[in-house]
Structures are given as structure tokens and as C-alpha cells.
HTML snippet that shows the backbone in 3Dmol.js (N, CA, C, O; Angstrom):
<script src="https://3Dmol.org/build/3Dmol-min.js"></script>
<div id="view" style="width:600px;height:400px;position:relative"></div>
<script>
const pdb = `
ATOM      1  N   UNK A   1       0.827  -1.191   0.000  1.00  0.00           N
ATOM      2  CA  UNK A   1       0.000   0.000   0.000  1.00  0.00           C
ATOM      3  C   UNK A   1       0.870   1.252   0.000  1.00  0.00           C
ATOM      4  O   UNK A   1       1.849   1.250   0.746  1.00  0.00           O
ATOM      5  N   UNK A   2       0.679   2.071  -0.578  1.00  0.00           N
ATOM      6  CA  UNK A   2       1.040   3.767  -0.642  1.00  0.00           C
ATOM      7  C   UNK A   2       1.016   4.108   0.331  1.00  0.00           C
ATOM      8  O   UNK A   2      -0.030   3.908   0.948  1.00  0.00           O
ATOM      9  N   UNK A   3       2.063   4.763   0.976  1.00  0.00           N
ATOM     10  CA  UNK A   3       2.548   5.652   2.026  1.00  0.00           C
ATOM     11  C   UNK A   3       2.125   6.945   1.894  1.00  0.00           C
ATOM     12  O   UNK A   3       1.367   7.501   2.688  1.00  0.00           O
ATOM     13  N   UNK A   4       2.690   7.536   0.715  1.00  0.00           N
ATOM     14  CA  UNK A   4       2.398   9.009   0.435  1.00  0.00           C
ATOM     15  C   UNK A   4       1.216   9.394   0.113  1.00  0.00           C
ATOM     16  O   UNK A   4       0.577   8.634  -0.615  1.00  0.00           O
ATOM     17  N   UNK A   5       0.668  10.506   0.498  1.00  0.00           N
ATOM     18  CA  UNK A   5      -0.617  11.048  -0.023  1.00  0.00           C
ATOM     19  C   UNK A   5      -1.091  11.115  -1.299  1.00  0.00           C
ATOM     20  O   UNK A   5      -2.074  10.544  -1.770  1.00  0.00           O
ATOM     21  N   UNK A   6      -0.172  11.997  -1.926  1.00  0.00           N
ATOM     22  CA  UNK A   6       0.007  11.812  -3.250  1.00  0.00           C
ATOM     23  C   UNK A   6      -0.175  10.549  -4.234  1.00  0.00           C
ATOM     24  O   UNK A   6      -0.823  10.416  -5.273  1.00  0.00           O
ATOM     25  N   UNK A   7       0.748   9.571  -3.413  1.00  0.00           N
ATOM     26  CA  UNK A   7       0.026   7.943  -4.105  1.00  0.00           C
ATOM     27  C   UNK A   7      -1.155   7.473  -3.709  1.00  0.00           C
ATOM     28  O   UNK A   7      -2.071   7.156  -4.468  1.00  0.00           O
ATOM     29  N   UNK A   8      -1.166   7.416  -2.517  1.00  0.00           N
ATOM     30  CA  UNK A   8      -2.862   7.083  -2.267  1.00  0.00           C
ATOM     31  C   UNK A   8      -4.011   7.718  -3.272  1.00  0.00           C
ATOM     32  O   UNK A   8      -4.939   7.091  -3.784  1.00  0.00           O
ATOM     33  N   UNK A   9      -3.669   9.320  -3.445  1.00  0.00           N
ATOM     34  CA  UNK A   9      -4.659   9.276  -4.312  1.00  0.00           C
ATOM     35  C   UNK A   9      -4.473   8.665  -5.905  1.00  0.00           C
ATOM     36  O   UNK A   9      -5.317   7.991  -6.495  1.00  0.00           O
ATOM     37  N   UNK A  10      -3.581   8.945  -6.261  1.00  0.00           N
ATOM     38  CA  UNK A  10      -3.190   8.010  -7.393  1.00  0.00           C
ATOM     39  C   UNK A  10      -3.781   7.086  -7.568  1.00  0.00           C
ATOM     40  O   UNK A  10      -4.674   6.984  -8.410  1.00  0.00           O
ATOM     41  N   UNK A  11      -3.239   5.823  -6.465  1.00  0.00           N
ATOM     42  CA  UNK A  11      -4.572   4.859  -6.915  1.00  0.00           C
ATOM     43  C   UNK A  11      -5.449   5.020  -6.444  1.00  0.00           C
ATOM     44  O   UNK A  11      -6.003   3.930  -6.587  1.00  0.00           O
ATOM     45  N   UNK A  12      -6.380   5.882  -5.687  1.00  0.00           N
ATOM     46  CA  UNK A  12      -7.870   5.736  -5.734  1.00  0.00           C
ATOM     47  C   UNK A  12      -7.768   6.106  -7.203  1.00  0.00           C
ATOM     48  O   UNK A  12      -8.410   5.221  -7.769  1.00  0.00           O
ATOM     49  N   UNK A  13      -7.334   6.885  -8.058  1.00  0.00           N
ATOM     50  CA  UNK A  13      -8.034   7.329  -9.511  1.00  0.00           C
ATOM     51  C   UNK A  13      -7.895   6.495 -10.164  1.00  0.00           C
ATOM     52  O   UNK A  13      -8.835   6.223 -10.911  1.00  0.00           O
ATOM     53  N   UNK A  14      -6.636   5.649 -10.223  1.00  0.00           N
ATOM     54  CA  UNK A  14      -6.216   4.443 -11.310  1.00  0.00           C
ATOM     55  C   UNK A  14      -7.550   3.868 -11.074  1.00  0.00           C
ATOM     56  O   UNK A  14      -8.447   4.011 -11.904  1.00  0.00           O
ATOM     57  N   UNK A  15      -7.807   2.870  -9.368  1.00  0.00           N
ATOM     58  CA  UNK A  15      -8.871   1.875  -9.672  1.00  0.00           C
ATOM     59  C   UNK A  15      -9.941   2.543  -9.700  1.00  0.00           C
ATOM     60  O   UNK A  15     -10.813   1.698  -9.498  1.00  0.00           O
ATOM     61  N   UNK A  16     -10.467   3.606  -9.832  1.00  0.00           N
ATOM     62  CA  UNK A  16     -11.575   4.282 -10.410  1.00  0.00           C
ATOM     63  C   UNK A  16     -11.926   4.241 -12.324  1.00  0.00           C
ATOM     64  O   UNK A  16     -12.950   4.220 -13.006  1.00  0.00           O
ATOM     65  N   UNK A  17     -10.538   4.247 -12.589  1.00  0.00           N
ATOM     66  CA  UNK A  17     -10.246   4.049 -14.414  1.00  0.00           C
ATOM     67  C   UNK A  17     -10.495   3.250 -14.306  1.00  0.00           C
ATOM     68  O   UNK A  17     -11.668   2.987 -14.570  1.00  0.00           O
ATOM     69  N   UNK A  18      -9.943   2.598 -14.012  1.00  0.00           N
ATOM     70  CA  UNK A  18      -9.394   0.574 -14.004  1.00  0.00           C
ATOM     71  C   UNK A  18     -11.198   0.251 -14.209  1.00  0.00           C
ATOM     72  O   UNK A  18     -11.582  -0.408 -15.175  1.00  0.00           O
ATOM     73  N   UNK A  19     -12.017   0.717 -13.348  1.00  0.00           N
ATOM     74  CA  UNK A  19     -13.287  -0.099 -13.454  1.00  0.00           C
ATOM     75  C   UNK A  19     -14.256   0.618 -14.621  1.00  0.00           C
ATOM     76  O   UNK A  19     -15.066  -0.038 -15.275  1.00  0.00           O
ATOM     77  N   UNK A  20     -14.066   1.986 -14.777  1.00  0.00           N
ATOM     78  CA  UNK A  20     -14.665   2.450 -16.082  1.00  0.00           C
ATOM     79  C   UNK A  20     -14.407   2.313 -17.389  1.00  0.00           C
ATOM     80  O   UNK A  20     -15.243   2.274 -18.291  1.00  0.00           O
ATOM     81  N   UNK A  21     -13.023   2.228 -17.502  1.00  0.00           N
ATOM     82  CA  UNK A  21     -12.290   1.397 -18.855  1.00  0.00           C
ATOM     83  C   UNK A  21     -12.855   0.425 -18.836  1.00  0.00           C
ATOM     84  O   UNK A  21     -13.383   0.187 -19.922  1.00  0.00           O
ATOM     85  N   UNK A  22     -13.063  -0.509 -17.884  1.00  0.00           N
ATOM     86  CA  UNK A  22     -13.514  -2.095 -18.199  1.00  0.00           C
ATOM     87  C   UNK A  22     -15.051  -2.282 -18.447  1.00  0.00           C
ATOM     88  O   UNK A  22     -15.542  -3.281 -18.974  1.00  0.00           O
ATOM     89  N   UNK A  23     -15.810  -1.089 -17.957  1.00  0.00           N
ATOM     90  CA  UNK A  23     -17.129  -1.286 -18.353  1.00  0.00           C
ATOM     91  C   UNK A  23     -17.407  -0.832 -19.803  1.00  0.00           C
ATOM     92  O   UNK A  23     -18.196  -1.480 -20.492  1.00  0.00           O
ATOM     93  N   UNK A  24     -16.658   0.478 -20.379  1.00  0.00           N
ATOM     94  CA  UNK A  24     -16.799   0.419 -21.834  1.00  0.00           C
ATOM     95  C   UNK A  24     -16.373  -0.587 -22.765  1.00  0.00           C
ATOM     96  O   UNK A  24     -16.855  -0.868 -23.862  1.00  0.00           O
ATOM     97  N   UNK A  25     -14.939  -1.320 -21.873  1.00  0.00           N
ATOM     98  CA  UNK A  25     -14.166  -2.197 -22.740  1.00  0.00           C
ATOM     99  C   UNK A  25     -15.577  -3.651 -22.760  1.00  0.00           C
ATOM    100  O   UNK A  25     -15.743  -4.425 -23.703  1.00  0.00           O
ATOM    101  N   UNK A  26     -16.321  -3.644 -21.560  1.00  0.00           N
ATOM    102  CA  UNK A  26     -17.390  -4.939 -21.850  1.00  0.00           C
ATOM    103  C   UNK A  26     -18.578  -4.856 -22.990  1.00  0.00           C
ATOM    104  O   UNK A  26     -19.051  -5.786 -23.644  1.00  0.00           O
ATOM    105  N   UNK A  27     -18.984  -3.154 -23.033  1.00  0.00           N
ATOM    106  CA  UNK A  27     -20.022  -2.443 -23.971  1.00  0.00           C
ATOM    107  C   UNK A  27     -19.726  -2.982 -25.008  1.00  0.00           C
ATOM    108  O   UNK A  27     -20.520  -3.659 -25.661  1.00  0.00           O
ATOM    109  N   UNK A  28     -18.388  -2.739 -25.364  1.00  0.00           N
ATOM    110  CA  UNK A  28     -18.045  -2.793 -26.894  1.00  0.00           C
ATOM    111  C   UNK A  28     -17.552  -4.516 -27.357  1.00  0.00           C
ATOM    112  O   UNK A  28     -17.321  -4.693 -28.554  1.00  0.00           O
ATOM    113  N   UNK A  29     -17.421  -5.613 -26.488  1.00  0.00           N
ATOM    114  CA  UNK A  29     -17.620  -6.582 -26.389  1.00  0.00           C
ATOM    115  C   UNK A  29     -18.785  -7.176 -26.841  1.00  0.00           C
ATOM    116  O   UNK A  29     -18.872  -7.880 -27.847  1.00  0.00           O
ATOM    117  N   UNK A  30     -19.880  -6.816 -25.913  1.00  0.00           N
ATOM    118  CA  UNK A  30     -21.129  -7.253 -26.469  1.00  0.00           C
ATOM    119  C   UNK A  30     -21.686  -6.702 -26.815  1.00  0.00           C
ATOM    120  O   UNK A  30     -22.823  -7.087 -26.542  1.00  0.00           O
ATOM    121  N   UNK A  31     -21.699  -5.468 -27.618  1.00  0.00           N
ATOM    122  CA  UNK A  31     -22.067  -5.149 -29.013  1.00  0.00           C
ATOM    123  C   UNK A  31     -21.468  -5.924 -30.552  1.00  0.00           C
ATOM    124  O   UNK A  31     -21.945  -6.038 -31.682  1.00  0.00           O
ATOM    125  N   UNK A  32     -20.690  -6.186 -30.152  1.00  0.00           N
ATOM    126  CA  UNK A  32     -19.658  -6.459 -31.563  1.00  0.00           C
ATOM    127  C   UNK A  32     -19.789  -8.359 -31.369  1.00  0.00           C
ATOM    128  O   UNK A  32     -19.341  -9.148 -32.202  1.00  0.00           O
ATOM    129  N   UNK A  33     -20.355  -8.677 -30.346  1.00  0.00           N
ATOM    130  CA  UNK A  33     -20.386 -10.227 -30.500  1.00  0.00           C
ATOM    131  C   UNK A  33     -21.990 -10.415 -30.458  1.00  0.00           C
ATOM    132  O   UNK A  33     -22.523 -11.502 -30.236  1.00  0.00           O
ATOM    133  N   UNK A  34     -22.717  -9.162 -30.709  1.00  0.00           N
ATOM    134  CA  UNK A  34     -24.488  -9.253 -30.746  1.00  0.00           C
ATOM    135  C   UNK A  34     -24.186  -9.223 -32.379  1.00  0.00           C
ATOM    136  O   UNK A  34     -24.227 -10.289 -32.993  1.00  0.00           O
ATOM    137  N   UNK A  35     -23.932  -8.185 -32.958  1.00  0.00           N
ATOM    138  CA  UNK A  35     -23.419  -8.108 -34.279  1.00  0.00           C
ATOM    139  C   UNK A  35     -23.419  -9.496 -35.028  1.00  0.00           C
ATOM    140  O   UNK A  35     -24.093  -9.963 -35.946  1.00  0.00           O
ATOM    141  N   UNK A  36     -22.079 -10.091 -34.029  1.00  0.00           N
ATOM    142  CA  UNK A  36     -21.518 -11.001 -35.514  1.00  0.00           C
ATOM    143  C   UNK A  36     -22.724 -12.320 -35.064  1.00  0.00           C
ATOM    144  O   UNK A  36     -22.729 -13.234 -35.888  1.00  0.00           O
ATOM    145  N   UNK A  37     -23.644 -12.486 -33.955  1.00  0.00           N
ATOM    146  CA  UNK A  37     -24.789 -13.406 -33.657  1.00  0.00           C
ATOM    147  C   UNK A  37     -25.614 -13.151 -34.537  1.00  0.00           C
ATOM    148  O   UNK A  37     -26.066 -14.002 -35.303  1.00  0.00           O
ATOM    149  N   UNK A  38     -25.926 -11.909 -34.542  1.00  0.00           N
ATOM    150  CA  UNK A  38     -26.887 -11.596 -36.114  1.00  0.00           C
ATOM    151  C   UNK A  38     -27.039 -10.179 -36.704  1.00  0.00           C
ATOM    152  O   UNK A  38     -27.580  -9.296 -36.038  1.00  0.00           O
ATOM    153  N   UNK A  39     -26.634  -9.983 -37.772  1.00  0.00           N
ATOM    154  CA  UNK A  39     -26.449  -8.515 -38.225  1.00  0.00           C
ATOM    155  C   UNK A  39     -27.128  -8.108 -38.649  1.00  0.00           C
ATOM    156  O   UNK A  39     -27.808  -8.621 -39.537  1.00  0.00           O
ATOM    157  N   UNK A  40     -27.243  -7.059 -38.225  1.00  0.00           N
ATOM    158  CA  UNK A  40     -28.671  -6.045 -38.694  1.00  0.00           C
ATOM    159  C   UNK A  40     -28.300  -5.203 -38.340  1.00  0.00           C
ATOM    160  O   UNK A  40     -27.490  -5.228 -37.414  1.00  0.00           O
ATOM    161  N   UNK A  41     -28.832  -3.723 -39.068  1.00  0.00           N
ATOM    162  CA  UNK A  41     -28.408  -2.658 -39.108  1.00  0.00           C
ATOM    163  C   UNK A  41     -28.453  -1.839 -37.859  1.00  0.00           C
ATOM    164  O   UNK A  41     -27.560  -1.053 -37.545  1.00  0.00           O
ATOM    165  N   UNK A  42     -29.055  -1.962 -37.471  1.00  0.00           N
ATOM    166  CA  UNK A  42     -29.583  -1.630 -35.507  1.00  0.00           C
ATOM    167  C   UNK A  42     -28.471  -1.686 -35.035  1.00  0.00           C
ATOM    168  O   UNK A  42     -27.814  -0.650 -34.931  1.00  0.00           O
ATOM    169  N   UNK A  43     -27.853  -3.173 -34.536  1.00  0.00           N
ATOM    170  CA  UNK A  43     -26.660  -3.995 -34.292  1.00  0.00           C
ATOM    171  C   UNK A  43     -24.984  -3.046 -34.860  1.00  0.00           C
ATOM    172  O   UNK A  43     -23.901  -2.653 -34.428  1.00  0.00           O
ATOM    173  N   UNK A  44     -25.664  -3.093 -35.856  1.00  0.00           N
ATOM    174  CA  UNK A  44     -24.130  -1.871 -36.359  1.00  0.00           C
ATOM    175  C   UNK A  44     -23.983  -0.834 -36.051  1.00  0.00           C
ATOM    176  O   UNK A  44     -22.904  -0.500 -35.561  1.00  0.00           O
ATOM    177  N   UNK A  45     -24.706  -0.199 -36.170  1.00  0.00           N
ATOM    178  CA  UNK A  45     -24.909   1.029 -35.454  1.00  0.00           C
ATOM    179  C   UNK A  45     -24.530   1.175 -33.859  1.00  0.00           C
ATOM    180  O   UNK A  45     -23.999   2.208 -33.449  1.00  0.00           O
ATOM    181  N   UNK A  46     -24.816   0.149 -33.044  1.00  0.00           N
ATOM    182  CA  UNK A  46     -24.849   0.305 -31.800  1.00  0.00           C
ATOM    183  C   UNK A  46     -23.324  -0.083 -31.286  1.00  0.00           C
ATOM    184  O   UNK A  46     -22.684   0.420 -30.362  1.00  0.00           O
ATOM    185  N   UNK A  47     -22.903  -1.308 -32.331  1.00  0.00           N
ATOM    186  CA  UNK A  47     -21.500  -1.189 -31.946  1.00  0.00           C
ATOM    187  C   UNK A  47     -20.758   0.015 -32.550  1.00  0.00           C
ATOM    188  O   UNK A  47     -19.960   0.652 -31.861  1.00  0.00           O
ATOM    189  N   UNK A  48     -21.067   0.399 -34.105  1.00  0.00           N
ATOM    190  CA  UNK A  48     -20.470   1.429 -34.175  1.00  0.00           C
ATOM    191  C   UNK A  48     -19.957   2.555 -33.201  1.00  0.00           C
ATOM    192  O   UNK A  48     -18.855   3.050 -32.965  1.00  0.00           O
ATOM    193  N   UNK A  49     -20.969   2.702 -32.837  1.00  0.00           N
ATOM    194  CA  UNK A  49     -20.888   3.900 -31.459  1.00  0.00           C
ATOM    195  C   UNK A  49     -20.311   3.661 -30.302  1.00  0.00           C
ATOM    196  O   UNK A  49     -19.868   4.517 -29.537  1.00  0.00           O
ATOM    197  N   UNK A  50     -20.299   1.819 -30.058  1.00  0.00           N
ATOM    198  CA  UNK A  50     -19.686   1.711 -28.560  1.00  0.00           C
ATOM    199  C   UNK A  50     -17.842   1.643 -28.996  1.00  0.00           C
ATOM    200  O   UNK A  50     -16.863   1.748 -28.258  1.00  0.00           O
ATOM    201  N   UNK A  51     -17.931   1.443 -30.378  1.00  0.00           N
ATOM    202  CA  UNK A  51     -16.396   1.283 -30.936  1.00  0.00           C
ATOM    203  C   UNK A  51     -15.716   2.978 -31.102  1.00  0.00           C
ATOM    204  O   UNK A  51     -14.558   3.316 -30.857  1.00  0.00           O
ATOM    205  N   UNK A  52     -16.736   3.763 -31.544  1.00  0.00           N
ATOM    206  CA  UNK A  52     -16.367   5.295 -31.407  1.00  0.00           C
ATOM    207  C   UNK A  52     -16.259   5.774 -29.608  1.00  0.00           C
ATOM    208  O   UNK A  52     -15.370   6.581 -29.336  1.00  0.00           O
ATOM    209  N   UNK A  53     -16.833   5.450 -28.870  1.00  0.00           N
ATOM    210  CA  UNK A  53     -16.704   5.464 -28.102  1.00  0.00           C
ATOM    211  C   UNK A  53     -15.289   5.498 -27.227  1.00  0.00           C
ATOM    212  O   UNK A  53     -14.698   6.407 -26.645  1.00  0.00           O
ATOM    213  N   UNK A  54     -14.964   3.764 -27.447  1.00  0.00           N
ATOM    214  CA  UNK A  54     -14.000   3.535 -27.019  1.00  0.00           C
ATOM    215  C   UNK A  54     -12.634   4.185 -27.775  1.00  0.00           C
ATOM    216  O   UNK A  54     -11.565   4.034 -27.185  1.00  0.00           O
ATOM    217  N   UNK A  55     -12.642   4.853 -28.975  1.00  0.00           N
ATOM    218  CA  UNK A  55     -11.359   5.408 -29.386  1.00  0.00           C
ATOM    219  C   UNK A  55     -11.328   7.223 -28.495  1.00  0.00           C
ATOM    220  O   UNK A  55     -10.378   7.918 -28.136  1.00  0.00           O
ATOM    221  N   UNK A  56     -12.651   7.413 -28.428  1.00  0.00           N
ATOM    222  CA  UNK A  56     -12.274   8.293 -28.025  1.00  0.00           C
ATOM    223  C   UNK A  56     -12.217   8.356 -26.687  1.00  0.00           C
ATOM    224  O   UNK A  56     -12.703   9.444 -26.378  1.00  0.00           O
ATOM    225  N   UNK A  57     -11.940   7.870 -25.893  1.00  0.00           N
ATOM    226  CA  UNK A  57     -11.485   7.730 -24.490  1.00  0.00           C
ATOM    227  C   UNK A  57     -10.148   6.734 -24.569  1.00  0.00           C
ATOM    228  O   UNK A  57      -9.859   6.015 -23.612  1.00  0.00           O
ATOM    229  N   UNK A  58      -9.325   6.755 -25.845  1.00  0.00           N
ATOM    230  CA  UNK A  58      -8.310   5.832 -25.680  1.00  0.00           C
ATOM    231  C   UNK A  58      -8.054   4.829 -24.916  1.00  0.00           C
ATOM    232  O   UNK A  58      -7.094   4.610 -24.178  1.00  0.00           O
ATOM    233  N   UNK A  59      -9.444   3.938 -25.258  1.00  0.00           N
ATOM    234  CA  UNK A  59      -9.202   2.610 -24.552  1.00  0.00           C
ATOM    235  C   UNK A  59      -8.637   1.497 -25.842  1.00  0.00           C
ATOM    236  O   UNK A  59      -7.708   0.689 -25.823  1.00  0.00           O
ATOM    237  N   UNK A  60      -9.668   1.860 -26.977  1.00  0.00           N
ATOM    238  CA  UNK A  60      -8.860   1.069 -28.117  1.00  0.00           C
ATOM    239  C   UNK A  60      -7.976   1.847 -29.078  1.00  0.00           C
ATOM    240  O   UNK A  60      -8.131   3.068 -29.040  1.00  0.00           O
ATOM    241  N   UNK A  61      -7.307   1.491 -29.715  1.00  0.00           N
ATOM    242  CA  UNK A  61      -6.647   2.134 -30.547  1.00  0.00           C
ATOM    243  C   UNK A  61      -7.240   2.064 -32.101  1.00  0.00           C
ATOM    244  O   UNK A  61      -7.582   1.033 -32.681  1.00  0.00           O
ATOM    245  N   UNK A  62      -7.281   3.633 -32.712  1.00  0.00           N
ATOM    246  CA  UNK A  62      -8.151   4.359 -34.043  1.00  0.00           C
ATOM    247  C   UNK A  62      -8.314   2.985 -35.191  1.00  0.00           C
ATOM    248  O   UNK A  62      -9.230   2.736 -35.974  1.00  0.00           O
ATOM    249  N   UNK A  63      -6.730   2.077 -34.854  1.00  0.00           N
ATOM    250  CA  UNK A  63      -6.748   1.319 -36.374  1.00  0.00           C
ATOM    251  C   UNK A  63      -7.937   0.261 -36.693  1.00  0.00           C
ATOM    252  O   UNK A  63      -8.616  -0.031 -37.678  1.00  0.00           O
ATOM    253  N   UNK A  64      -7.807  -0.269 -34.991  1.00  0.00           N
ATOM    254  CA  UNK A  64      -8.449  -1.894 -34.501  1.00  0.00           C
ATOM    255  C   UNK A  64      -9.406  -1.229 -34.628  1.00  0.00           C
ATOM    256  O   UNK A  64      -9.853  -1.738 -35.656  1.00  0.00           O
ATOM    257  N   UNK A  65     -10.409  -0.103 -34.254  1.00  0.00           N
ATOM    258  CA  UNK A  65     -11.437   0.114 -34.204  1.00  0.00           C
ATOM    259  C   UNK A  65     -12.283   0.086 -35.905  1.00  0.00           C
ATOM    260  O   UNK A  65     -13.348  -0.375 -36.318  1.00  0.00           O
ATOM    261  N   UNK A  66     -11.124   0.853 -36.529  1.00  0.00           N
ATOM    262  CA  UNK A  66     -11.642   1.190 -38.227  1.00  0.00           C
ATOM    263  C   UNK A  66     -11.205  -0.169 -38.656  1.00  0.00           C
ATOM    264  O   UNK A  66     -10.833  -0.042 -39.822  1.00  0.00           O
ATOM    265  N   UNK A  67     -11.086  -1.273 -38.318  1.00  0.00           N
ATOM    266  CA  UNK A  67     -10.799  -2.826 -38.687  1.00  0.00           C
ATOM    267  C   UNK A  67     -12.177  -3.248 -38.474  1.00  0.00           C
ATOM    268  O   UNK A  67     -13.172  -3.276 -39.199  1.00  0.00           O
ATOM    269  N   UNK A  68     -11.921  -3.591 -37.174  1.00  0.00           N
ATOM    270  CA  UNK A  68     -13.011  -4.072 -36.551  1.00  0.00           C
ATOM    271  C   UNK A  68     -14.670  -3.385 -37.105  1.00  0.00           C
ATOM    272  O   UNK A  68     -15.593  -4.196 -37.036  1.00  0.00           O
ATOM    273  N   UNK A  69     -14.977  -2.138 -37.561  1.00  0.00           N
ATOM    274  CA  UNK A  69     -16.082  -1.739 -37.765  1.00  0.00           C
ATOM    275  C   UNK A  69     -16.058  -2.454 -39.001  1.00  0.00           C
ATOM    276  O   UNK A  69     -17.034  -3.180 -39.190  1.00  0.00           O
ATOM    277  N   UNK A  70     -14.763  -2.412 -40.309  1.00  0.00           N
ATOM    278  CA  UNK A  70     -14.749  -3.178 -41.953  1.00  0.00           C
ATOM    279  C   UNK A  70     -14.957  -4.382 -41.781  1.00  0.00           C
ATOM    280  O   UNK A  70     -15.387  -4.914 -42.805  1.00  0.00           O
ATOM    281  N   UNK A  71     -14.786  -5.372 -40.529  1.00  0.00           N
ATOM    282  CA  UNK A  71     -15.361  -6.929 -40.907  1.00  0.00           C
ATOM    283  C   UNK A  71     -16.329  -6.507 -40.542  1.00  0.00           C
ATOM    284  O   UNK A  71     -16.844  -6.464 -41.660  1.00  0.00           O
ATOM    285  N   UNK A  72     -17.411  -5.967 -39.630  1.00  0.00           N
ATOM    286  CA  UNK A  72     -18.379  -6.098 -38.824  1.00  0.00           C
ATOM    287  C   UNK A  72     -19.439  -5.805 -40.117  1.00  0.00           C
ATOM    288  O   UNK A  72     -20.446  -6.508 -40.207  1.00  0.00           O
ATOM    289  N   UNK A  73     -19.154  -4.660 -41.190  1.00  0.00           N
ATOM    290  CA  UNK A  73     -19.779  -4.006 -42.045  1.00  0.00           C
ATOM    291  C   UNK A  73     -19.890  -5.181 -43.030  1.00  0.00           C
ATOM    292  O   UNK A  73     -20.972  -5.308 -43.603  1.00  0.00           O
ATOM    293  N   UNK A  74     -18.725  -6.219 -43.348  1.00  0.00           N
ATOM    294  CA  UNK A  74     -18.855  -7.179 -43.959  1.00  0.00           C
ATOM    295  C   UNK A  74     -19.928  -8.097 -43.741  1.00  0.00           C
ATOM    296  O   UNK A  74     -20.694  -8.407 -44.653  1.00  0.00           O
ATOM    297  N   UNK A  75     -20.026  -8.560 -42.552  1.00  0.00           N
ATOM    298  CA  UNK A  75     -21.210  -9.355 -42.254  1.00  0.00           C
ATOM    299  C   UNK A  75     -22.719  -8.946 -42.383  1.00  0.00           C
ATOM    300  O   UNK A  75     -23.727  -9.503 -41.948  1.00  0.00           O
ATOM    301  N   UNK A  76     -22.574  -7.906 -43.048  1.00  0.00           N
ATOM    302  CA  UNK A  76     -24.001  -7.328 -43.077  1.00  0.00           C
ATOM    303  C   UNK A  76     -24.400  -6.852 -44.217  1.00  0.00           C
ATOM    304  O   UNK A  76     -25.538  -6.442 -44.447  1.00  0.00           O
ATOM    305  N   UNK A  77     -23.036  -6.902 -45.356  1.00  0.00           N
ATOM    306  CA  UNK A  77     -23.452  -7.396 -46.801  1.00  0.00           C
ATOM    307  C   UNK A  77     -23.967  -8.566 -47.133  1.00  0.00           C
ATOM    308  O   UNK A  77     -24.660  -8.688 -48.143  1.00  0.00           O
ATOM    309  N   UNK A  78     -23.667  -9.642 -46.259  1.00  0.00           N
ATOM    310  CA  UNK A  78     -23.527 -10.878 -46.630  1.00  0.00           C
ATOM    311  C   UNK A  78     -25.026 -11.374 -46.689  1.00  0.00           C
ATOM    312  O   UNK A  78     -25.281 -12.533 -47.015  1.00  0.00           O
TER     313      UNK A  78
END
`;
const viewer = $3Dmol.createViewer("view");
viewer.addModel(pdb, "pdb");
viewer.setStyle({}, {cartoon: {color: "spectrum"}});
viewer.zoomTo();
viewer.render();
</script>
């Protein structure tokens, strides 16, 4: 455990991230595995947004996200 004040608060903020990163990082999980269960335009959309989401709070990174939306878009030509 942290001695210093300064660290203590530190990690109170880390595990404050730590658990909000992981709840967007679950959003965008099961959006994108509702998706590839069955695609429909609804479905895209909703991950779309939880995938915009997550770039802009730099939890995922811009590329995986613009990947990940081109297969997802694939399955919904199909």
C-alpha cells in the first residue's frame, strides 16, 4: 500500500479508471459479438458507437477500431 498522499490518491483514480475502462471495454464486447450473432443494421450502429466510443477515451486504438467496424460491415453485406 502507498505511504504518500500523493500515491494514495493516485490509486484511488487508477482503480476508479481501471473499473470504467472495463465497463466500456465490456459495452463494446457485447455489441460487436451481438453483431456477428446476427447482423442487422440496428446492431451496427450500436456497436459502431460503442467502438467510437472507445477510441475516443483511448481505450482502443483508431486502427483496430476502423478494422473491426470493416469486418463487422462485412457481415451485413452478406
Amino acid at each position: 500500500m502507498p505511504i504518500l498522499k500523493n500515491a494514495i490518491k493516485a490509486l484511488k483514480v487508477s482503480q476508479k479508471k481501471t473499473i470504467a475502462n472495463s465497463q466500456i471495454k465490456s459495452r463494446i464486447k457485447t455489441a460487436v459479438d451481438d453483431m456477428k450473432k446476427s447482423p442487422t443494421a440496428e446492431k451496427l450502429s450500436t456497436a459502431f458507437s460503442a467502438l467510437d466510443r472507445g477510441v475516443k477515451r483511448n481505450i482502443l486504438q483508431k486502427n483496430k477500431a476502423a478494422r473491426t467496424k470493416a469486418s463487422l460491415s462485412k457481415l451485413l453485406k452478406k
